[in-house]
C-alpha positions as CSV (number, residue, x, y, z in Angstrom):
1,X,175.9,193.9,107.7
2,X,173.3,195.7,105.3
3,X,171.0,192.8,105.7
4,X,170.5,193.3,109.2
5,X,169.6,196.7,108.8
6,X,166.6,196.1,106.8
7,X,163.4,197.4,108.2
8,X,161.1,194.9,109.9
9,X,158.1,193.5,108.2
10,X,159.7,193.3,104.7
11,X,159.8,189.9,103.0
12,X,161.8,190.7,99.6
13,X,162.7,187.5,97.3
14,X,166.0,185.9,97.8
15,X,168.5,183.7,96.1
16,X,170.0,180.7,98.1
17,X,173.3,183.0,99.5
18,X,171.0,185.8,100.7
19,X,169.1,182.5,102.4
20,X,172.3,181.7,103.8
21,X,172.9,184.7,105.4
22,X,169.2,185.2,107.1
23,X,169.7,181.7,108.9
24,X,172.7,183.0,110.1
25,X,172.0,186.8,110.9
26,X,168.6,187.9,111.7
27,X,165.3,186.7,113.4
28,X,166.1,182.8,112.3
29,X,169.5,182.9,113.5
30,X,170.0,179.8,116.1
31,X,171.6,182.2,118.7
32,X,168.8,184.7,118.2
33,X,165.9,182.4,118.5
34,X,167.6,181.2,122.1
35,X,167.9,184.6,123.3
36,X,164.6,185.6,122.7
37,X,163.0,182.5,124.3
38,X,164.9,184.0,127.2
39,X,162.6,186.9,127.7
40,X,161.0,186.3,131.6
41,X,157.6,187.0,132.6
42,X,159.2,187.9,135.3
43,X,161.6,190.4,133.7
44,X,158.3,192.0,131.5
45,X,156.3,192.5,135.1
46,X,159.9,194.2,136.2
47,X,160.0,196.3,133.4
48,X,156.6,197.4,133.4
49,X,156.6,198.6,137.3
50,X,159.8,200.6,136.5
51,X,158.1,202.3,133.1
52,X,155.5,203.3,135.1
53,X,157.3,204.7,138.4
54,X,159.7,206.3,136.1
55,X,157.1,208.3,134.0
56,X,155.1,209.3,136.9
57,X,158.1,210.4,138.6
58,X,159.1,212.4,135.4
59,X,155.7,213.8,135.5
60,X,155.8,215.1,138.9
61,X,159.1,216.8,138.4
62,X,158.1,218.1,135.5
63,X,155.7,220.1,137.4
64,X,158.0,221.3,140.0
65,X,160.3,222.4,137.8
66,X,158.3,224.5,135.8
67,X,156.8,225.9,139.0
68,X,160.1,227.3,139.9
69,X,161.5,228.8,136.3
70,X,162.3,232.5,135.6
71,X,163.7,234.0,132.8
72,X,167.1,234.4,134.4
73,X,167.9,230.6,134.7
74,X,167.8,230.3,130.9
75,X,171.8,230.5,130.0
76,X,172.2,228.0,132.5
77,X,169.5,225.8,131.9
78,X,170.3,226.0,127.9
79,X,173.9,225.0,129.4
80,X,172.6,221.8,131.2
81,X,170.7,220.5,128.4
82,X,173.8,220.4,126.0
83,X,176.3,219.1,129.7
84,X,173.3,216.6,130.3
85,X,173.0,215.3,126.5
86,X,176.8,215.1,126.5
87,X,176.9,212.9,129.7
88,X,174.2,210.8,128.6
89,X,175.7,209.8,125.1
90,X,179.2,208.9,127.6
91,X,176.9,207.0,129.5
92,X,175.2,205.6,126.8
93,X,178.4,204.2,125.4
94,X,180.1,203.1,128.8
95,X,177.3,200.8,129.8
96,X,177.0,199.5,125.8
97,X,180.7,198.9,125.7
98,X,180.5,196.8,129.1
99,X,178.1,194.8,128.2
100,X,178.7,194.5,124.5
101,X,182.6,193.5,125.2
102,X,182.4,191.7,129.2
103,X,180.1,189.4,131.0
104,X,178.0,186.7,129.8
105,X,174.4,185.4,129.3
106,X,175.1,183.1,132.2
107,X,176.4,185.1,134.7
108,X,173.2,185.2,138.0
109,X,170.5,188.0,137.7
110,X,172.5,190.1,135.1
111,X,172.9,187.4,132.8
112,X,169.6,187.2,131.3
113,X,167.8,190.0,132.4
114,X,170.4,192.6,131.7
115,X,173.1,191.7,129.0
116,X,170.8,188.5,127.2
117,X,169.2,191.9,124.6
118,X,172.5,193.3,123.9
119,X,173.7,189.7,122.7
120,X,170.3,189.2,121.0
121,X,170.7,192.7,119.3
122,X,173.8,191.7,117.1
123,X,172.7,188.7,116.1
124,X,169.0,190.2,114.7
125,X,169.2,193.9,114.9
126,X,165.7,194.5,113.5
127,X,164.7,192.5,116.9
128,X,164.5,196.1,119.3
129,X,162.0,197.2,116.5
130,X,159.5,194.4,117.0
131,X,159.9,195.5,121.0
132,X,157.2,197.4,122.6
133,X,157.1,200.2,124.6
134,X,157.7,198.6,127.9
135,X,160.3,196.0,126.4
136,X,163.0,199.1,125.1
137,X,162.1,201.4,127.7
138,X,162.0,199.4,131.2
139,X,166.2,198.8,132.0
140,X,166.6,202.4,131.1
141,X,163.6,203.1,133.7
142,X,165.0,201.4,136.3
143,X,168.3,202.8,136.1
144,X,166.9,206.2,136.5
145,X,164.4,205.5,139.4
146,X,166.9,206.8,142.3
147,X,167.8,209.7,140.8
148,X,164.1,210.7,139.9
149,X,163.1,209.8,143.2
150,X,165.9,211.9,145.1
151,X,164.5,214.7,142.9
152,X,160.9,214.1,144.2
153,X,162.8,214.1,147.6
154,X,164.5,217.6,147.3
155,X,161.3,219.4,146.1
156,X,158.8,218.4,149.0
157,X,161.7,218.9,151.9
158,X,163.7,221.7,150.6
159,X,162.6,225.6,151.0
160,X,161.9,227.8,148.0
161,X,164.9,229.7,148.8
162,X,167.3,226.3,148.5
163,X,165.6,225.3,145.4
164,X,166.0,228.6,143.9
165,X,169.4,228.3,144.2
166,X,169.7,224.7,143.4
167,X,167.3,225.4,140.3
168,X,170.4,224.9,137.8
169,X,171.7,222.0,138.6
170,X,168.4,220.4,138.9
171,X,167.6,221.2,135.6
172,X,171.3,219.6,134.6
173,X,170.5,216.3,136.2
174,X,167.1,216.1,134.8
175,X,168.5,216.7,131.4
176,X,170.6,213.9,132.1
177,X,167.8,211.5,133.1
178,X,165.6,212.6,129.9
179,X,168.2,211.7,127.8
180,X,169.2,208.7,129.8
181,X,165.5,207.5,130.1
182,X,164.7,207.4,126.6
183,X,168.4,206.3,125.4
184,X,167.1,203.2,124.5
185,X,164.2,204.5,122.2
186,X,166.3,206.8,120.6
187,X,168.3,203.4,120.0
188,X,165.4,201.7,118.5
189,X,164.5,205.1,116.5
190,X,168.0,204.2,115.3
191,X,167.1,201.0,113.1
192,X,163.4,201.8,112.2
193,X,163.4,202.6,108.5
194,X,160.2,203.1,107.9
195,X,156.9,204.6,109.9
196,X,159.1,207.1,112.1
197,X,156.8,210.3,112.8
198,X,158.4,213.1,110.8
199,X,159.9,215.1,113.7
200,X,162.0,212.1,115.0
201,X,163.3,211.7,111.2
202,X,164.3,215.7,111.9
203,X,165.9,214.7,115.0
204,X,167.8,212.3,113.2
205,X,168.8,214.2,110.3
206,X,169.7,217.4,112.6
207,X,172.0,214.9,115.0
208,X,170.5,216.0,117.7
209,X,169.3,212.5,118.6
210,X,171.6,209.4,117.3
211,X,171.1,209.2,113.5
212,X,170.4,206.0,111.4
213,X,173.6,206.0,109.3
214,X,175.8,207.3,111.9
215,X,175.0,203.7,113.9
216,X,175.1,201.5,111.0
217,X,179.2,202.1,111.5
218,X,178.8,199.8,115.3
219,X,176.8,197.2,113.3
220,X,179.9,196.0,111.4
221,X,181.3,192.7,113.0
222,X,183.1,192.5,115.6
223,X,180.9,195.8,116.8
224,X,184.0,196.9,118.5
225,X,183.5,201.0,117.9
226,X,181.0,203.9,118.1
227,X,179.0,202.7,121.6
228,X,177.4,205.9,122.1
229,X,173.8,205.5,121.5
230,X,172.5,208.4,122.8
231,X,173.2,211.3,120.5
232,X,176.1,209.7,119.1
233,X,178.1,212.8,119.6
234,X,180.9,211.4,121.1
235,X,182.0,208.4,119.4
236,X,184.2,210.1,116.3
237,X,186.1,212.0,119.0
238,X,186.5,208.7,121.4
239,X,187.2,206.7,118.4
240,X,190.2,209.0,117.5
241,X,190.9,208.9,121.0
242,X,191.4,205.0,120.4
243,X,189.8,205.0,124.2
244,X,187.8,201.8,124.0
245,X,190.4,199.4,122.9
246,X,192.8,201.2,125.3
247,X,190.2,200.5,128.6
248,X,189.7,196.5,126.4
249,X,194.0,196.1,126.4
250,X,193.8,197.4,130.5
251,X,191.2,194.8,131.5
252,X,192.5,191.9,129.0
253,X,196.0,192.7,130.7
254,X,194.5,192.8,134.3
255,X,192.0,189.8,133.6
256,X,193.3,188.1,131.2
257,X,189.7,188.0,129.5
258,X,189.3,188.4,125.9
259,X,186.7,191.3,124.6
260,X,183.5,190.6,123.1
261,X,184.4,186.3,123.5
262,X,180.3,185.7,124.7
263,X,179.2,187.6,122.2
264,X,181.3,185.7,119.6
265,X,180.2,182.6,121.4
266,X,176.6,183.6,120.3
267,X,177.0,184.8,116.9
268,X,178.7,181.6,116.1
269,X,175.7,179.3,117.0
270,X,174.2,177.6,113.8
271,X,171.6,175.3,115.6
């Protein structure tokens, strides 16, 4: 799927099959257009109130935590960053894998709000690069509300003495809520070719943060393979592993549900 990799904006010349192949992947696919049209009012005023509790919140943590660092937490904290990137990229690839492979568009609440972008993402992939801020950041927001919040919690109703001691592991979970937070940027980042400030490119090109190439290999049909979106650090070890067809071959046997059918059901829509 090279085509769907090109970088938004670009309108090169093509012959009648490359034609062919826009209808059917990309911003003019049938499927894509539907999904799009989709997109709530209601869902963008969710999104937004999440964005901006989430960044506050991350703000006023932020604070607090720097309020209460010494020199000697730095083996551990270094420690929690790495734990906390590691879990995210899991994390990253769990929820992609769900609601890449299970569930459908028309299922209540989740449906459209929740698994509607990861249909609309195979279908046109440039389509998270034409999102805004709000748009690619506000699930990722709301997922990491509670945990931000019982953060907030801890540092205005525990002593200095308990927080000292619980310093470590705070800076673990925030770690993990960073990287969760922005997961879905990093995503974007991910298939924006062109106009990406030099230090993300670095990021990229250092694997610290998911690299473009390395998630090119989940954009080849069926997009049954590499789910971790975060750093990406994880899915050559949990491909070797075979784990994700082996949790698909539990649940087909338990359910009797095929993988990925919804998303097959989409892709195949020519009008």
């Amino acid at each position: 799927m090279a085509g769907a990799e090109d970088g938004p904006g670009q309108q090169p010349e093509v012959d009648e099959d490359e034609a062919a192949y826009c209808r059917r992947w990309g911003a003019q696919h049938a499927g894509a257009r539907e999904l799009a049209a989709l997109y709530s009012p209601g869902k963008r005023f969710q999104e937004w109130c999440c964005v901006v509790l989430c960044f506050s919140l991350i703000a006023h943590n932020t604070v607090h935590l720097l309020l209460l660092a010494h020199w000697e937490h730095t083996p551990l904290v270094m420690l929690g960053v790495v734990a906390g990137a590691l879990i995210a990229d899991f994390l990253s690839g769990l929820v992609h894998w769900g609601a890449d492979t299970w569930g459908s568009v028309e299922l209540p609440i989740v449906g459209k709000a929740f698994i509607r972008p990861f249909r609309e993402h195979h279908i046109d992939p440039t389509a998270i690069t034409r999102h805004d801020f709000i748009e690619t950041n506000g699930d990722n927001c709301l997922v990491t509300l509670l945990p931000l919040l019982n953060m907030a919690y801890k540092f205005h109703t525990q002593s200095p003495e308990v927080l000292e001691q619980l310093y470590p592991w705070e800076c673990f979970v925030f770690c993990l809520i960073i990287f969760g937070t922005f997961t879905n940027q990093i995503h974007k980042w991910s298939h924006t070719y062109f106009g990406l400030p030099r230090w993300v490119v670095l990021l990229q090109d250092w694997h610290v943060i998911l690299p473009r190439k390395h998630h090119r290999i989940h954009h080849v049909s069926p997009h049954e393979t590499y789910f971790c979106i975060t750093t990406g650090w994880l899915n050559y070890p949990l491909e070797k592993m075979g784990f994700w067809r082996r949790l698909e071959d539990i649940i087909q046997g338990l359910t009797g549900e095929k993988p990925r059918a919804d998303d097959m059901k989409w892709a195949q829509k020519i009008k």
